[in-house]
C-alpha positions as CSV (number, residue, x, y, z in Angstrom):
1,X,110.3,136.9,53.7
2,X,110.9,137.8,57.4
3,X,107.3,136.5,58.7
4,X,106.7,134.1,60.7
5,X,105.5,131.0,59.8
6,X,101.6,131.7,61.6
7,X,100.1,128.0,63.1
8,X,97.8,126.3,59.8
9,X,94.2,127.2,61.6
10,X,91.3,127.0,59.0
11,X,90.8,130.8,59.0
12,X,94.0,131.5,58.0
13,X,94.4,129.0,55.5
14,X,91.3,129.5,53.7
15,X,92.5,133.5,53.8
16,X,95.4,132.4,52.1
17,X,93.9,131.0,49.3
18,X,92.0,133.6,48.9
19,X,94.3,135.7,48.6
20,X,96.1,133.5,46.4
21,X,93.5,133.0,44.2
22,X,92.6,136.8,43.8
23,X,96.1,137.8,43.4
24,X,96.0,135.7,40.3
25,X,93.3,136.7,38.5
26,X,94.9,140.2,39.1
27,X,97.9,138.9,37.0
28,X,95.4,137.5,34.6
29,X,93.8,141.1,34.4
30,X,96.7,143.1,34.2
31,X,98.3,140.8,31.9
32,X,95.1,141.2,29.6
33,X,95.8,144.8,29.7
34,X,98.9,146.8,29.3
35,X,102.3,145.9,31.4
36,X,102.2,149.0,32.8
37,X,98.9,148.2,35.1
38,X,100.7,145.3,36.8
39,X,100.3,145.1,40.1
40,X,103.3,144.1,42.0
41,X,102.8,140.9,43.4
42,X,103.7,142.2,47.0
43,X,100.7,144.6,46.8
44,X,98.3,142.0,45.7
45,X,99.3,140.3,49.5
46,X,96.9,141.1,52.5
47,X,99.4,142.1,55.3
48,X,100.4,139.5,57.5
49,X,98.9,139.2,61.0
């Protein structure tokens, strides 16, 4: 959105996969269960720093 693009260090990348990677298997879960427990995908993202 409005972040800036943060320099690719190895930290930060391997935080965003991570985060990728968690966010889905939350989709996974939530899908598993009902619609309603859906996370928004926003949510699932660690706040940029």
């Amino acid at each position: 959105m409005g972040q800036k693009k943060a320099p690719k260090s190895g930290k930060a990348k391997k935080a965003a996969i991570k985060a990728n990677r968690s966010a889905k298997q939350a989709k996974k879960q939530a899908g598993r269960q009902s619609p309603v427990a859906a996370v928004p995908p926003t949510a699932a993202q660690p706040p940029a720093e």
